[in-house]
C-alpha positions as CSV (number, residue, x, y, z in Angstrom):
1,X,137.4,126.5,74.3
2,X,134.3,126.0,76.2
3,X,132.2,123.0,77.5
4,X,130.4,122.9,74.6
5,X,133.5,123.2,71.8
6,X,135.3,120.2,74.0
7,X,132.8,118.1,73.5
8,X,132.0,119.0,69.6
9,X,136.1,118.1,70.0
10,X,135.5,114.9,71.0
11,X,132.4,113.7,69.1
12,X,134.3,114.7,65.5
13,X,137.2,112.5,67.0
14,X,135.4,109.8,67.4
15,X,133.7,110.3,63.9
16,X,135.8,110.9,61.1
17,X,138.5,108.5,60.5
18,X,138.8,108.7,56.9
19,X,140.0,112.2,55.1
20,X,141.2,115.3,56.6
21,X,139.0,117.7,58.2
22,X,140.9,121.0,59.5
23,X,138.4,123.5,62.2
24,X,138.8,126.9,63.6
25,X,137.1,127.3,66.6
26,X,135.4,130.5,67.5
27,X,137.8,131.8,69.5
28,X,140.6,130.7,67.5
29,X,141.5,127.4,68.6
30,X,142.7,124.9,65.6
31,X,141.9,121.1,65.6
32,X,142.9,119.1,62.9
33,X,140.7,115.3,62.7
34,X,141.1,112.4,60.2
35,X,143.7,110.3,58.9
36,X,145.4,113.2,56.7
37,X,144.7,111.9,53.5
38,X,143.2,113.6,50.5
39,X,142.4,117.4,50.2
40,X,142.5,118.8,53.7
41,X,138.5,120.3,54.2
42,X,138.8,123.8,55.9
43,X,136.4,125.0,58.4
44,X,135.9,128.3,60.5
45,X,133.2,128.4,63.2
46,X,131.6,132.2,63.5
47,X,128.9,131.9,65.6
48,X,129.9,131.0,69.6
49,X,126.7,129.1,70.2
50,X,127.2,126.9,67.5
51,X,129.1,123.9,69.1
52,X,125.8,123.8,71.5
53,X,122.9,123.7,68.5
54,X,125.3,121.2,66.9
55,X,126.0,118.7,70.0
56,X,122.2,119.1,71.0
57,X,120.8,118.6,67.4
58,X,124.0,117.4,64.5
59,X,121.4,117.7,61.4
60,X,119.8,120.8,62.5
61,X,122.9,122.0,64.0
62,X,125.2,121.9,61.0
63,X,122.4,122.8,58.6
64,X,121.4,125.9,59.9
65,X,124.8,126.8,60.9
66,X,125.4,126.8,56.9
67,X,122.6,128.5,56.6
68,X,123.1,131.6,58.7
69,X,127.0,131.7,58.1
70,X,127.5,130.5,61.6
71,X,130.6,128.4,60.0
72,X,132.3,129.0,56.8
73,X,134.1,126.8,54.4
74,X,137.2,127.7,52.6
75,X,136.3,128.0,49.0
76,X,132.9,127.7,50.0
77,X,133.3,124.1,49.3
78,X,130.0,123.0,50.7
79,X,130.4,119.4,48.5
80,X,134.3,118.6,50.1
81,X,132.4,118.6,53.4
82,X,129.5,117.2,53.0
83,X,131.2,114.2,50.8
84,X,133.3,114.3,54.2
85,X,130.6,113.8,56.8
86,X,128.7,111.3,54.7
87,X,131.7,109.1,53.9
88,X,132.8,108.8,57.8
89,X,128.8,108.2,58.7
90,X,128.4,105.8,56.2
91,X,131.5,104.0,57.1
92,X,130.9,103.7,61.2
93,X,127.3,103.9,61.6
94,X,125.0,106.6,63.7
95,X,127.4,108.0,66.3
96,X,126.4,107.6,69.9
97,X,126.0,111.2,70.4
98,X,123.4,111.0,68.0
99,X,121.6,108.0,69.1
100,X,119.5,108.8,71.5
101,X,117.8,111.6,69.8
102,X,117.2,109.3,66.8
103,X,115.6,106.8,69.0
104,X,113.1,109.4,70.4
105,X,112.4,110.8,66.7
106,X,111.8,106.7,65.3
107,X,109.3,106.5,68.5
108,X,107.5,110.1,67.3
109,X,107.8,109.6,63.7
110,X,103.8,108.2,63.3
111,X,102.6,111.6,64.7
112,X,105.0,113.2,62.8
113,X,104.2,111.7,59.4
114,X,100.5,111.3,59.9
115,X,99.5,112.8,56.7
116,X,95.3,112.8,56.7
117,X,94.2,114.6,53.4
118,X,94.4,118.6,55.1
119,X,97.8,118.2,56.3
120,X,99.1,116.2,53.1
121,X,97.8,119.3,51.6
122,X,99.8,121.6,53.8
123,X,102.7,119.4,53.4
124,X,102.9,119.5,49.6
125,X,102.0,123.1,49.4
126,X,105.2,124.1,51.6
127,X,107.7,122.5,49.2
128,X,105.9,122.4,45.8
129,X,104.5,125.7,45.5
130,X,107.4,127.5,45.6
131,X,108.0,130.1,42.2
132,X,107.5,128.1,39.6
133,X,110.9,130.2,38.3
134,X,112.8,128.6,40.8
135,X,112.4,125.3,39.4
136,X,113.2,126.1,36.2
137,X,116.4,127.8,37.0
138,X,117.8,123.8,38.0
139,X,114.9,121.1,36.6
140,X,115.0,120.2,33.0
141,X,112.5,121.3,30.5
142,X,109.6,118.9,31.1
143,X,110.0,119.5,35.0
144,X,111.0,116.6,35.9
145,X,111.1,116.9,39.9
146,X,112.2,113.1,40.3
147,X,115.2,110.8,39.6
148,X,116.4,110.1,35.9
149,X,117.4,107.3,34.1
150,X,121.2,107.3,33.3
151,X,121.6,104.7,30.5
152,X,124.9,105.7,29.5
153,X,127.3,108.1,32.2
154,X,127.4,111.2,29.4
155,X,123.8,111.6,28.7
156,X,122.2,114.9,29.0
157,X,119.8,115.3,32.0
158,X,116.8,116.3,29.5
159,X,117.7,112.6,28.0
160,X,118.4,111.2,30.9
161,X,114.8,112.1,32.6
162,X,113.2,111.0,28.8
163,X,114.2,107.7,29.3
164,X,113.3,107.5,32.9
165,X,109.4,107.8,31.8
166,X,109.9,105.7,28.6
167,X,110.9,102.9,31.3
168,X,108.3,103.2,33.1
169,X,106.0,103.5,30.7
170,X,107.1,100.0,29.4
171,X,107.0,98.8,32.8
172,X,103.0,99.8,32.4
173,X,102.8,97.8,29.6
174,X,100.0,100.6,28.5
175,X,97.9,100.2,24.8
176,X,96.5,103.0,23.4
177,X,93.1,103.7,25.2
178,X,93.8,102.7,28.3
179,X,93.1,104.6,31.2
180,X,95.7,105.4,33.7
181,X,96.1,107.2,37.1
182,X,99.1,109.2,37.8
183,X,99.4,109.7,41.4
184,X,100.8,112.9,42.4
185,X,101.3,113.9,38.5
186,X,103.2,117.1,39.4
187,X,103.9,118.8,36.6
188,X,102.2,116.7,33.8
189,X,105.2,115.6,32.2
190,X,104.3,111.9,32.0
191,X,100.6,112.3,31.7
192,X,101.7,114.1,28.3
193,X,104.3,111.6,28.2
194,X,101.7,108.9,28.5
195,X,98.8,110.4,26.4
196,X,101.3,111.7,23.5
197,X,103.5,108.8,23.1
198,X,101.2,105.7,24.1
199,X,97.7,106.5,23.6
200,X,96.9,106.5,26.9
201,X,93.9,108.3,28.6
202,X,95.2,109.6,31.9
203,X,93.9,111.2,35.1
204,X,96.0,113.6,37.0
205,X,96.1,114.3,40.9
206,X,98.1,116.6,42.7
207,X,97.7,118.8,45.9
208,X,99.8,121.7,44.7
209,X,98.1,124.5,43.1
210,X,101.3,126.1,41.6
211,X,101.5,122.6,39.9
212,X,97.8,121.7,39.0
213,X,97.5,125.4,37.1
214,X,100.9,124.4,35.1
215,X,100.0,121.4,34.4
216,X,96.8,122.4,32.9
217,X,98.7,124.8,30.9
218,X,100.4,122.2,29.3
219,X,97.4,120.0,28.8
220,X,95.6,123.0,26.6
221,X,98.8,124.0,24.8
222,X,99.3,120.6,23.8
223,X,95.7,120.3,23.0
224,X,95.2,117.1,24.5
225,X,92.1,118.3,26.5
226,X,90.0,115.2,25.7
227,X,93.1,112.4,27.1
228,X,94.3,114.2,29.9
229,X,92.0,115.6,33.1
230,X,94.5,117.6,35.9
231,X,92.7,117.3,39.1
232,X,93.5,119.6,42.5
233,X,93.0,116.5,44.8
234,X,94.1,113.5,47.5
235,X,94.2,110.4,45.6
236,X,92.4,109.2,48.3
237,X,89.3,111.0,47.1
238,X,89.5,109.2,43.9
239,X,86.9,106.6,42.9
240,X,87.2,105.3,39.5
241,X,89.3,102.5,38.3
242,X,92.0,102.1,35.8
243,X,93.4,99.9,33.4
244,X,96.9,101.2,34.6
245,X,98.0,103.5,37.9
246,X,101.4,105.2,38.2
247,X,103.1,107.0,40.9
248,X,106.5,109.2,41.1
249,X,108.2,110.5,43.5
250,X,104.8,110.8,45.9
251,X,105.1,107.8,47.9
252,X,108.1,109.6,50.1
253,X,105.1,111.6,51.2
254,X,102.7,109.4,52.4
255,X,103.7,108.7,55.8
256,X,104.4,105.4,57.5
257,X,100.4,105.4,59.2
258,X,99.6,105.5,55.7
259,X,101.1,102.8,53.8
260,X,98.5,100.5,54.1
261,X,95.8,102.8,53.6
262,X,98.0,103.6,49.9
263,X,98.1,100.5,48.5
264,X,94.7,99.5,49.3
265,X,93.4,102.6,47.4
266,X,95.8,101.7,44.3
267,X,94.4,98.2,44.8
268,X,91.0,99.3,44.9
269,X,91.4,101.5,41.8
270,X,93.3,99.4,39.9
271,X,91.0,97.4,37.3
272,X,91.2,93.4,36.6
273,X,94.3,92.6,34.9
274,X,95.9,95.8,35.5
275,X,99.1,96.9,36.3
276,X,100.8,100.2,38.7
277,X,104.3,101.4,39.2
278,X,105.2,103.2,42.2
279,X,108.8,104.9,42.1
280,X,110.2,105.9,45.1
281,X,113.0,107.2,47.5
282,X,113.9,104.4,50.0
283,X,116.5,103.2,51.8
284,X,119.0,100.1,51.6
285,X,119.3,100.1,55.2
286,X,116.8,99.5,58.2
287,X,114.0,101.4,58.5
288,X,114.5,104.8,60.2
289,X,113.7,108.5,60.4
290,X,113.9,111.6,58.5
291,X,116.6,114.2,59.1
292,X,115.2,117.0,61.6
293,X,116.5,119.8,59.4
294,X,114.5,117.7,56.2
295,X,111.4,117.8,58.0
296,X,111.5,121.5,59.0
297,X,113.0,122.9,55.8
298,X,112.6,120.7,52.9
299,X,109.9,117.9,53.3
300,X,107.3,118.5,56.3
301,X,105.9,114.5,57.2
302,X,108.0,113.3,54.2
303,X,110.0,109.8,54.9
304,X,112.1,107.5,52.6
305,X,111.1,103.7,53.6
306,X,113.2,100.9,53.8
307,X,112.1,97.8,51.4
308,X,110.9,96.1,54.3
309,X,108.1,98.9,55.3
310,X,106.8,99.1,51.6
311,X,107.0,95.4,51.3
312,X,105.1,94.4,54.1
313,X,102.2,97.2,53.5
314,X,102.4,96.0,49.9
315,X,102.0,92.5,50.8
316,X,99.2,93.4,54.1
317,X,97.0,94.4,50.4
318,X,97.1,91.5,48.8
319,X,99.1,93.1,45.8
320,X,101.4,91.4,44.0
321,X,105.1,92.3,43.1
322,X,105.9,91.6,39.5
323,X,109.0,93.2,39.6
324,X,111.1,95.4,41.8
325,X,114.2,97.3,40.5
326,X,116.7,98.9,42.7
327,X,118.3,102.2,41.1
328,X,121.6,103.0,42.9
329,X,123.4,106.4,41.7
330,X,121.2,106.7,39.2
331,X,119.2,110.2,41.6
332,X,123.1,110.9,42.9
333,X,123.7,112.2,38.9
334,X,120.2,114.0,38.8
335,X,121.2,115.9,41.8
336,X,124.5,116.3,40.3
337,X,122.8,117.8,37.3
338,X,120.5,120.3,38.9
339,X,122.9,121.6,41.4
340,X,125.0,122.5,38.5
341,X,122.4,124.0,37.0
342,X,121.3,126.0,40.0
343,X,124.5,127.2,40.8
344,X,124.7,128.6,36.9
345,X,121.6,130.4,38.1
346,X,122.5,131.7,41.5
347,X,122.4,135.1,40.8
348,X,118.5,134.3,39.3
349,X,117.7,132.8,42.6
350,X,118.8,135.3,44.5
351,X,116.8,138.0,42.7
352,X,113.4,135.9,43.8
353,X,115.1,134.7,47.6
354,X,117.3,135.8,49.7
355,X,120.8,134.8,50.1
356,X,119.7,132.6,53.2
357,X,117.1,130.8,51.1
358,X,119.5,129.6,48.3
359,X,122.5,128.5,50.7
360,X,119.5,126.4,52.2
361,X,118.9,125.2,48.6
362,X,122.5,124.4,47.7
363,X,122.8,122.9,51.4
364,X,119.5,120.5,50.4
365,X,120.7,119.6,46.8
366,X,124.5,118.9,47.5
367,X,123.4,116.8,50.7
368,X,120.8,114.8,49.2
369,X,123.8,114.2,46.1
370,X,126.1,112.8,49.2
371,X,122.9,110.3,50.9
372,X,122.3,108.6,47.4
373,X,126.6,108.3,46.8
374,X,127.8,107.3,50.2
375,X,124.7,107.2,52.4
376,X,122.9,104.4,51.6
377,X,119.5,105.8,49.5
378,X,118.1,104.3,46.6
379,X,114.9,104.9,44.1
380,X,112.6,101.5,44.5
381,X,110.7,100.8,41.5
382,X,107.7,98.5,42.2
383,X,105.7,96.7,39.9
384,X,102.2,95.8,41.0
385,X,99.2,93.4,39.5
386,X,96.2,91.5,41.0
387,X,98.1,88.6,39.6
388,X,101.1,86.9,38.4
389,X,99.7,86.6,34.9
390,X,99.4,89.6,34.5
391,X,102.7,90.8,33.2
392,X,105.3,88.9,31.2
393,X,107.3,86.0,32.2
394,X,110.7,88.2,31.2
395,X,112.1,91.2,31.8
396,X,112.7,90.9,27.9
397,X,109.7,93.4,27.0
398,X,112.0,96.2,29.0
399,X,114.8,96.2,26.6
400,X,113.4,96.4,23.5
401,X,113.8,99.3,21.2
402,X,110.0,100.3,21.0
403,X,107.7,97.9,24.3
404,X,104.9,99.3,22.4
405,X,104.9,97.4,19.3
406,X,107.9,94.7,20.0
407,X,106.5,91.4,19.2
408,X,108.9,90.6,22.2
409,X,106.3,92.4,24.4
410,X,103.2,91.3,22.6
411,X,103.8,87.6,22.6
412,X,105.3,87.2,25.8
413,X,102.2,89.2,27.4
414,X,100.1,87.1,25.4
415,X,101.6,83.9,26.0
416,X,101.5,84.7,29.8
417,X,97.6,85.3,29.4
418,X,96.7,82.1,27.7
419,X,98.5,80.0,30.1
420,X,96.3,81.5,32.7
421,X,93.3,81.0,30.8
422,X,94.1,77.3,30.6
């Protein structure tokens, strides 16, 4: 063993207490770590410099080392380990070896999520305009890219993702003919949603091309030209206001500089009286940074905030929270869902990537499953007004059968609105 693997020896000694992890070093040492229970996970290290890369840099380190076969798994059971890693990190904390890399990345992370409009552009274009066949090999048929709503454990993911727009749509409290923002509208799914369903004129923003022309697409082929306008554009460059704004899955992409400068737009666009819901990946922990191998493969400037960052930017913009929901394994299902899906699909992926690209997909979707079960992230659903009339006094209006014609809505809105006239 060398310097390196003796030291790799050490730090996954000091790590994983819980399971059974069983390694082949490269040059055929065998090491076996954890407390033997459960089944034993099986690992063979191929490449010699990989103890190094993973010391130096874990994330990066084990990632690509999937990536590029540097290690193997018995069975290829990419999930056993994963669960593995997760599960011991979650349980002791970020391991010393680790720390002081994470403190230099937390005091870089404003340069490295500084997102003005070009490089928000180059951001989203890196992950979002990928094949538009790719995502349909794992997404469900409306494309949704963003975490569902699991009312019952046995619902279908197209259901599933229904019902996540259908609550947030009540959570908008929208009447037919108002006009409504959608932040970051990828695909169009709930601005057809939206317009088909509720009446609603919306307005469309997104920086990805591959999504803006799709979306568009769907617009015309539902023929809803006249309600919905898809625009290629920062929302920062938009100047009208709206009866109601919404916002999924964006905000993980604004960057921490930015926060401020977000909500004071969706303040500044958001009419009198109005309402916005911003859904988002966060954290149920302190605020931190973004995994290395994230950042370079997955999300460029992308970070999932702690309550405590969105809060206080939130609150900085004199906006007030209505109502904030915290969804737990609600996104650890979606994943679930789409890595099944993408696995039923493999050999489609690999006839528009290569082999390396779809282990780095598989990597990315089983991981991100294994951070929302063990690790600690959660989808924040904030509910913004101007005031605190301007939603209900209950969370009543969410649970009926149909918010849009519920007297249960109606009256309670209404009741809230004549008090404040008083």
């Amino acid at each position: 063993m060398t310097l390196w693997d003796r030291l790799l020896d050490r730090i996954i000694h000091h790590m994983l207490h819980n399971g059974t992890l069983e390694l082949r070093f490269h040059d055929a040492t065998m090491r076996r770590y954890g407390d033997g229970t459960g089944t034993p996970v099986c690992l063979t290290i191929h490449d010699p410099a990989l103890s190094r890369k993973i010391v130096m840099n874990p994330d990066m380190g084990v990632g690509e080392g999937y990536m590029d076969e540097g290690f193997t798994i018995a069975d290829d059971d990419l999930s056993g380990f994963l669960r593995l890693v997760v599960q011991n990190l979650g349980r002791r904390g970020m391991p010393w070896f680790e720390r002081p890399l994470a403190i230099l990345r937390y005091l870089g992370r404003s340069l490295a999520q500084f997102n003005p409009v070009n490089r928000a552009q180059t951001n989203v274009a890196h992950h979002y305009d990928l094949s538009s066949t790719l995502y349909d090999l794992f997404l469900d048929k409306d494309r949704q890219y963003s975490c569902a709503y699991f009312q019952t454990p046995d619902m279908t993911l197209e259901a599933a993702q229904s019902a996540k727009k259908h609550h947030i749509a009540k959570k908008l409290l929208i009447e037919p003919g108002m006009s409504v923002l959608d932040i970051g509208c990828g695909w169009g799914g709930m601005a057809l949603t939206l317009a088909q369903d509720y009446g609603a004129r919306v307005v469309g923003v997104t920086l990805s091309r591959e999504q803006y022309d799709l979306a568009r697409q769907r617009v015309h082929e539902a023929g809803l030209q006249d309600r919905i306008d898809i625009r290629l554009t920062d929302y920062r460059k938009v100047e009208e206001q709206f009866d109601r704004i919404v916002s999924v899955g964006m905000f993980e992409h604004v960057g921490v500089p930015h926060y401020r400068e977000y909500f004071r737009h969706v303040r500044q666009m958001l009419a009198p009286g109005g309402t916005a819901l911003i859904h988002f990946i966060g954290r149920a922990t302190p605020p931190g940074t973004t995994s290395n191998w994230i950042m370079k493969y997955i999300f460029p400037g992308g970070y999932c905030p702690a309550m405590s960052e969105a809060s206080a930017a939130v609150e900085h913009e004199q906006l007030v929270v209505a109502d904030l929901e915290v969804w737990r394994n609600h996104y650890a299902e979606t994943l679930r869902h789409w890595y099944e899906r993408f696995e039923t699909n493999i050999d489609r992926a690999q006839a528009i990537y290569d082999a390396r690209f779809c282990r780095m997909w598989r990597y990315y979707l089983i991981a991100s499953e294994m951070t929302f079960r063990y690790g600690g992230q959660v989808v924040f659903q904030y509910q913004l007004s101007h005031s605190v009339e301007d939603v209900p006094l209950t969370r009543d209006y969410l649970y009926c059968d149909d918010a849009r014609t519920h007297p249960c809505t109606q009256e309670n809105h209404a009741d809230s609105r004549a008090r404040a006239a008083e």
